[in-house]
Every structure is written in C-alpha cells, then in structure tokens.
mmCIF file of the C-alpha atoms, coordinates in Angstrom:
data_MODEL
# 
_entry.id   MODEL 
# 
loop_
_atom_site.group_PDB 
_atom_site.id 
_atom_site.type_symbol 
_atom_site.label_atom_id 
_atom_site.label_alt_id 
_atom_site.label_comp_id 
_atom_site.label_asym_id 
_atom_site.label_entity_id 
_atom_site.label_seq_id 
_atom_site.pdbx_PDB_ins_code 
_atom_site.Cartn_x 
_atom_site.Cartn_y 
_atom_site.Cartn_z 
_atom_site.occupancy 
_atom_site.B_iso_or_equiv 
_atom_site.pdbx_formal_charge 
_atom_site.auth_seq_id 
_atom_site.auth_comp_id 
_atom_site.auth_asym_id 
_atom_site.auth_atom_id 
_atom_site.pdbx_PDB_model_num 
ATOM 1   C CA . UNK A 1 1   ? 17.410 -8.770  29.140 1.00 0.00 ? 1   UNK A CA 1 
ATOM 2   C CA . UNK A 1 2   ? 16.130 -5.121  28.773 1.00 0.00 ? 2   UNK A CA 1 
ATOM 3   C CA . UNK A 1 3   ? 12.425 -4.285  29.645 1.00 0.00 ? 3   UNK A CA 1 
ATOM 4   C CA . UNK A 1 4   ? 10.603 -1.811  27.516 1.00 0.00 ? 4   UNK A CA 1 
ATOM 5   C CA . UNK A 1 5   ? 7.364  -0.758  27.878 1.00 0.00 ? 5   UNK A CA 1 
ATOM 6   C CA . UNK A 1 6   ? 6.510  -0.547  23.956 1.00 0.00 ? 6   UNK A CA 1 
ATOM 7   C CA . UNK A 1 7   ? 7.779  -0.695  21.389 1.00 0.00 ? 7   UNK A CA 1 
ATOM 8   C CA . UNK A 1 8   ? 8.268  3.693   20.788 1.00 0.00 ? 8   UNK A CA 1 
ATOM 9   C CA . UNK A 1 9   ? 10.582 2.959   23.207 1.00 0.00 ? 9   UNK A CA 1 
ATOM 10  C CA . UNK A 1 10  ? 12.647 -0.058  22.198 1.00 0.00 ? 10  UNK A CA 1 
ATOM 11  C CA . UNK A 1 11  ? 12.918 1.947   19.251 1.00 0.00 ? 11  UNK A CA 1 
ATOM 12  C CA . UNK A 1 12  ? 13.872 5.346   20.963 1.00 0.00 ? 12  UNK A CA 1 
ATOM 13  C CA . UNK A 1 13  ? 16.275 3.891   23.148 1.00 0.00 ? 13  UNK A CA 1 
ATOM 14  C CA . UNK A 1 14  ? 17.878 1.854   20.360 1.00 0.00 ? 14  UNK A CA 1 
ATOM 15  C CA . UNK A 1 15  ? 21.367 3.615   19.271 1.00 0.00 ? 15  UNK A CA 1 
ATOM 16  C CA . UNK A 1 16  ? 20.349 6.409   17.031 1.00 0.00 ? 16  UNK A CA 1 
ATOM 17  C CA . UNK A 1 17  ? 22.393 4.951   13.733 1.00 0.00 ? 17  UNK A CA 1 
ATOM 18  C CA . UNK A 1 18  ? 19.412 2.497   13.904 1.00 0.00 ? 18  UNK A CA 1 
ATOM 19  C CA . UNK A 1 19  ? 16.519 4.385   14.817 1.00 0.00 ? 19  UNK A CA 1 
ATOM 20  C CA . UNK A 1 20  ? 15.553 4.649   11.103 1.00 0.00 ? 20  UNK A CA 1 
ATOM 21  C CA . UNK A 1 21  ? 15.802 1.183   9.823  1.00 0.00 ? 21  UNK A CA 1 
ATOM 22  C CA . UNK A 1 22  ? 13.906 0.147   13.012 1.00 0.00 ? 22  UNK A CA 1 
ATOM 23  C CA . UNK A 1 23  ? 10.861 2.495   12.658 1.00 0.00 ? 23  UNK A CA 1 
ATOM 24  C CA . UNK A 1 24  ? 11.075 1.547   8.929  1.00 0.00 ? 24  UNK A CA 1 
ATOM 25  C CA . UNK A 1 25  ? 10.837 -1.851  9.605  1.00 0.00 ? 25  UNK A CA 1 
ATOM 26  C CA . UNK A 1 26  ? 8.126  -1.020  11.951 1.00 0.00 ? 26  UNK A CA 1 
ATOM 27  C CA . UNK A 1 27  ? 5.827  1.125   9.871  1.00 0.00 ? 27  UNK A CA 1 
ATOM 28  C CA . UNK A 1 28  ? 6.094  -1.557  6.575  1.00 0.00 ? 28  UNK A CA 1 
ATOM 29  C CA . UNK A 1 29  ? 4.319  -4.040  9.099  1.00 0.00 ? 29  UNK A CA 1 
ATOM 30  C CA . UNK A 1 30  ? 1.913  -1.933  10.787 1.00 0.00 ? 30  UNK A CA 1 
ATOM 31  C CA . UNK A 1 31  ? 1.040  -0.187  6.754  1.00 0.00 ? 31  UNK A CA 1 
ATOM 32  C CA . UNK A 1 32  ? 0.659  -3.851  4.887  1.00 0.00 ? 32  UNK A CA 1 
ATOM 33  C CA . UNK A 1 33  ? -0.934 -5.827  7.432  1.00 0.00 ? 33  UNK A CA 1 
ATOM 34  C CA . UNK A 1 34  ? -4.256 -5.032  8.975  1.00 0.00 ? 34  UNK A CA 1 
ATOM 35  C CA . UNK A 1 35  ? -5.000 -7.253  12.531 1.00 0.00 ? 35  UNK A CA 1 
ATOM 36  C CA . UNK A 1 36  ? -1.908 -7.512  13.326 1.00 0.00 ? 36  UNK A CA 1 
ATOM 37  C CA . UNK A 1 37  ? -0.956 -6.629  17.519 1.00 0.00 ? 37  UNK A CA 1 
ATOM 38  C CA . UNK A 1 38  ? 2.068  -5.370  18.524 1.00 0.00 ? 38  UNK A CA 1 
ATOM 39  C CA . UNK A 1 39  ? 3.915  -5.640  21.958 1.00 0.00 ? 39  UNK A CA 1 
ATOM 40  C CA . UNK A 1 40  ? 7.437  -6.219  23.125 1.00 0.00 ? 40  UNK A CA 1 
ATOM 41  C CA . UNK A 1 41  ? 8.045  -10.190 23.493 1.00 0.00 ? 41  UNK A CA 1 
ATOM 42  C CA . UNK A 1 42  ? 11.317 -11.143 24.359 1.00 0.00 ? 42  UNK A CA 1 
ATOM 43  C CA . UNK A 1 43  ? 12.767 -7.705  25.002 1.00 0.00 ? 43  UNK A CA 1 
ATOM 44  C CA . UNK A 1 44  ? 12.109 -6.781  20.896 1.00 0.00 ? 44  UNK A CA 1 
ATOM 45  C CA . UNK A 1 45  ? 9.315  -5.415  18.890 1.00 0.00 ? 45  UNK A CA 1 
ATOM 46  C CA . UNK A 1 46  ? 7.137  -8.393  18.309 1.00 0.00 ? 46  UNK A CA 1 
ATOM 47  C CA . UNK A 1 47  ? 3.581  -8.566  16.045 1.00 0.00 ? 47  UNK A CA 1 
ATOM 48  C CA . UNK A 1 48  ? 0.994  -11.394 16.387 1.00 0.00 ? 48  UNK A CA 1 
ATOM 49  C CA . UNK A 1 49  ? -1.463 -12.133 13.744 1.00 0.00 ? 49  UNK A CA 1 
ATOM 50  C CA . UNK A 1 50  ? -4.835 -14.355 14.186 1.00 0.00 ? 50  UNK A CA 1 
ATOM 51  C CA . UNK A 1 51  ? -3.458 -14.280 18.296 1.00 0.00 ? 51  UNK A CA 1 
ATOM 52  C CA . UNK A 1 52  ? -0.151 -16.230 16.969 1.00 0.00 ? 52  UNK A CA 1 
ATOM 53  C CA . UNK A 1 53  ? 3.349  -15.231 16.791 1.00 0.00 ? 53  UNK A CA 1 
ATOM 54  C CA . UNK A 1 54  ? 3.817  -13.155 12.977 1.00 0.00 ? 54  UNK A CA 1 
ATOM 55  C CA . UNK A 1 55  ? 6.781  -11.519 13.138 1.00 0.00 ? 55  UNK A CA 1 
ATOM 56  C CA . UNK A 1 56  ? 9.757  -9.532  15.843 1.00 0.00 ? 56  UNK A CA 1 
ATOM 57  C CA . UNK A 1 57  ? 12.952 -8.078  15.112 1.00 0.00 ? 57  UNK A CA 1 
ATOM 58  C CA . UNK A 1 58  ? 15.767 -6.270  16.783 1.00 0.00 ? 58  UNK A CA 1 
ATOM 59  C CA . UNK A 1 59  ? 18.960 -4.032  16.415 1.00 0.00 ? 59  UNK A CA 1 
ATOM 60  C CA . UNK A 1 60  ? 21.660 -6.211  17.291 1.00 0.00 ? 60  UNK A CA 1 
ATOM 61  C CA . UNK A 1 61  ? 25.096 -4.719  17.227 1.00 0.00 ? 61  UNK A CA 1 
ATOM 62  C CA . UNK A 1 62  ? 26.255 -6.006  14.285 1.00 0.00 ? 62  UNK A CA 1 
ATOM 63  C CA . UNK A 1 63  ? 23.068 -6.334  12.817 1.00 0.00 ? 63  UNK A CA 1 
ATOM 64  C CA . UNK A 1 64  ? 19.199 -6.387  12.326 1.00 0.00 ? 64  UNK A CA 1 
ATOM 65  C CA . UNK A 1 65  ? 18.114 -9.584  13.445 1.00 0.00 ? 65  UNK A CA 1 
ATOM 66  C CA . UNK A 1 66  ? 14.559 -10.250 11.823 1.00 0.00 ? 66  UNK A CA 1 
ATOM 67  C CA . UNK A 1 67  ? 12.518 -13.074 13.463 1.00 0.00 ? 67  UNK A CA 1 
ATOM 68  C CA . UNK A 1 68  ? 9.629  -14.579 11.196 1.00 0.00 ? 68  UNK A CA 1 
ATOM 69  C CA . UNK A 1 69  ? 9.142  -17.873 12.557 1.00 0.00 ? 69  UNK A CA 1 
ATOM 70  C CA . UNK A 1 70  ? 11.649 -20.956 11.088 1.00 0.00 ? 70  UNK A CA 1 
ATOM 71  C CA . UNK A 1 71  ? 8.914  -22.130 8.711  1.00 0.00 ? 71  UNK A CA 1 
ATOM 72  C CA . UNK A 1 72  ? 8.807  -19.151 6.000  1.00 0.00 ? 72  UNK A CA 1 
ATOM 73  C CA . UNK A 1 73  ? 12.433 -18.955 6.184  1.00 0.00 ? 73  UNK A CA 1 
ATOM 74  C CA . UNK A 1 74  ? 12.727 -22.723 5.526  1.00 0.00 ? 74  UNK A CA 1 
ATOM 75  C CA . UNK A 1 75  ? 10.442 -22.232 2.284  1.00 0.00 ? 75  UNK A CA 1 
ATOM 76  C CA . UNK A 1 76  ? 12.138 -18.973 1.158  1.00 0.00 ? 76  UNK A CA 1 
ATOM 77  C CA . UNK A 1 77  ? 15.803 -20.640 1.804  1.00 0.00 ? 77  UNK A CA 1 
ATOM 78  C CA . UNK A 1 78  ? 16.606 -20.431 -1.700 1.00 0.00 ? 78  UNK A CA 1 
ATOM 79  C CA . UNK A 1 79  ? 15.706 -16.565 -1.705 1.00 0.00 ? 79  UNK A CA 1 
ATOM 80  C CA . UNK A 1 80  ? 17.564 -15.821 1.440  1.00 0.00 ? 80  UNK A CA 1 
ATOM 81  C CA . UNK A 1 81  ? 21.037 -17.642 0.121  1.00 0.00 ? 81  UNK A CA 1 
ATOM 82  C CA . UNK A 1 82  ? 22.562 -14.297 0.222  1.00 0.00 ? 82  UNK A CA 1 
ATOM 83  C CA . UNK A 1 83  ? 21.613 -13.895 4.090  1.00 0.00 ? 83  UNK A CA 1 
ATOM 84  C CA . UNK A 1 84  ? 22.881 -15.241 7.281  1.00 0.00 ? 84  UNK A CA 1 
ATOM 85  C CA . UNK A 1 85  ? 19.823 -17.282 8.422  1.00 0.00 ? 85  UNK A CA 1 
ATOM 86  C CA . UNK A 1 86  ? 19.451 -19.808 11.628 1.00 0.00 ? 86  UNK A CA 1 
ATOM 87  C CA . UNK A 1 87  ? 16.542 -21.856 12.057 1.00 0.00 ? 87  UNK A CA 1 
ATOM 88  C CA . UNK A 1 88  ? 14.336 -18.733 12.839 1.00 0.00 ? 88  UNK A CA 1 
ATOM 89  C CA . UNK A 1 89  ? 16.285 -15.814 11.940 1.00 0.00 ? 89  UNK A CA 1 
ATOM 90  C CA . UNK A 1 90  ? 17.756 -13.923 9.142  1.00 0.00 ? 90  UNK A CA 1 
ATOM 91  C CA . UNK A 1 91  ? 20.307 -11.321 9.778  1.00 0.00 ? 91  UNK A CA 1 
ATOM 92  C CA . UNK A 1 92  ? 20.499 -8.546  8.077  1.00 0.00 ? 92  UNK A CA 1 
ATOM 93  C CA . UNK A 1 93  ? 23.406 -6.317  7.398  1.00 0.00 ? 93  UNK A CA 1 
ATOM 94  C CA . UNK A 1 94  ? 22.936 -2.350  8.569  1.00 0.00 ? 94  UNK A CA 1 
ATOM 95  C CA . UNK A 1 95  ? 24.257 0.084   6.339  1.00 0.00 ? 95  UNK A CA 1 
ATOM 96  C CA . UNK A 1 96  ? 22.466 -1.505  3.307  1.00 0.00 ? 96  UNK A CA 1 
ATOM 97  C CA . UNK A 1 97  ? 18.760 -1.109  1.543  1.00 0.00 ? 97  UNK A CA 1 
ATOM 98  C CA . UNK A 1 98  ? 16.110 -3.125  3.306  1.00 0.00 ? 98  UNK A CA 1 
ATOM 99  C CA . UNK A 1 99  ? 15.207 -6.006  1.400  1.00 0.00 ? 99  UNK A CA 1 
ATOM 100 C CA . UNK A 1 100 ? 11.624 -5.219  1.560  1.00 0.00 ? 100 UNK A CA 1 
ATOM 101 C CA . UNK A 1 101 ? 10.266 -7.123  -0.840 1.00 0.00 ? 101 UNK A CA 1 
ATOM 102 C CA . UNK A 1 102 ? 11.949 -10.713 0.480  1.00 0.00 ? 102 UNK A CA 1 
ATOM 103 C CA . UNK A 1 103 ? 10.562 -9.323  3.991  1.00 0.00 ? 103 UNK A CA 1 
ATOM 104 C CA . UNK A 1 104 ? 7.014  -9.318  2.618  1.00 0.00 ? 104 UNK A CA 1 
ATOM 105 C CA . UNK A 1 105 ? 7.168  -12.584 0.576  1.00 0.00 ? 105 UNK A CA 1 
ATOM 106 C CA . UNK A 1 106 ? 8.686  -13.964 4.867  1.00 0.00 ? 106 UNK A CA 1 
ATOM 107 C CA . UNK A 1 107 ? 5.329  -12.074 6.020  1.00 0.00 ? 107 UNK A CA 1 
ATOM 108 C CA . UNK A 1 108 ? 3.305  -13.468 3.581  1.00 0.00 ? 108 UNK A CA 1 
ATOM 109 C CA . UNK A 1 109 ? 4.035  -16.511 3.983  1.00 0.00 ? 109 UNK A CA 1 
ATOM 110 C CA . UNK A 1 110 ? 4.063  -16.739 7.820  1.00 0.00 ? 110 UNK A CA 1 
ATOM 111 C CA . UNK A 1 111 ? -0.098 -15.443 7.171  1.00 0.00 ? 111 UNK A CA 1 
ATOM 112 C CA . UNK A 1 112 ? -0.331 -18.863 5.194  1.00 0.00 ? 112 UNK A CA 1 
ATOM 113 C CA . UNK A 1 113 ? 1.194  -20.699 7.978  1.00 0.00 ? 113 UNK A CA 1 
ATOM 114 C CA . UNK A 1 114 ? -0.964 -19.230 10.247 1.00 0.00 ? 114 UNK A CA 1 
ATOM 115 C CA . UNK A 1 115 ? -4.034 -19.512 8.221  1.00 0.00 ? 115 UNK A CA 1 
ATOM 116 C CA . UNK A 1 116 ? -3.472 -23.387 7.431  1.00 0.00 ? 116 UNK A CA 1 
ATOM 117 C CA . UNK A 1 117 ? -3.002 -24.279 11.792 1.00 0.00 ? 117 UNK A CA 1 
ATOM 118 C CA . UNK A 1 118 ? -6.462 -23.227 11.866 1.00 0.00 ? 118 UNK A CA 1 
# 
C-alpha cells in the first residue's frame, strides 16, 4: 500500500484525469460538514466525524471507489440500484457527473448513525 502524508498529496499524486473529481469530492465534504477531521487511513483520503469513521474514498483505476460505512449504503440500497455497491462501498464510474446529491443523502445518513452510537 502507498503512504501519503495528506491528503494534497494523495490527491496530487493521483493520475491527473482524476485530480478533479478527487478534489471535488474533497471540497463537497470539507464545504457541507463542519467537525469533520481529515487524514489518510488506509492509504486514501479518509474524514472522521464525532472521532468515528464518516467517510474515505479513492481513485481506483477503473473507478472512484467511495467508502461511507456499510450501514448508509444498506438504507440507501434502493437509491444506489444503479451503482456497483459491496457491503461498504459504492463504485462510481469516472467520466460521468458526480452524483452529489445521493453522496450527501450517504453523508447524512452516516451523521445519524453516528449520532444514535452515542
């Protein structure tokens, strides 16, 4: 696995065709969410909220592998039929719009998750 220091440079040393969708990505969390950290967990961008895992992604090769824990992806599954999903994942396809909006409802409802282990 790669090491980065940060994640300005996960995203620098990322193949430049995906530079943009990854700072995108990066900038809608860091804009809509207030508290939330960011490091690099798992050789990716990763965010924790409340001091628990919220949220990592990465530029796969054939794709941008978002990472928002299995539970909002489990209660968005009818939302996400269009996706490839695993338990924790959904992959999405690079060359098309980012599906910002499901991404937020997936953020959203990770906080909720979050909120209720309290």
């Amino acid at each position: 696995m790669k090491t980065y220091k940060n994640v300005d440079q996960y995203i620098k040393k990322a193949d430049k065709d995906k530079q943009e969708v990854l700072q995108e990505i990066r900038q809608m969390i860091l804009n809509s969410f207030k508290n939330v950290e960011e490091e690099i967990s798992y050789g990716m961008p990763s965010y924790k909220y409340a001091n628990k895992p919220f949220f990592h992604f990465a530029a796969m090769k054939g794709h941008l592998g978002i990472y928002p824990t299995p539970g909002p992806i489990l209660t968005l599954a009818k939302e996400l039929k269009d996706y490839s999903t695993s338990k924790g994942c959904v992959r999405l396809t690079y060359g098309k719009p980012i599906p910002k909006k499901l991404i937020m409802k997936l953020l959203k409802e990770r906080i909720k998750e979050i909120k209720k282990e309290k």
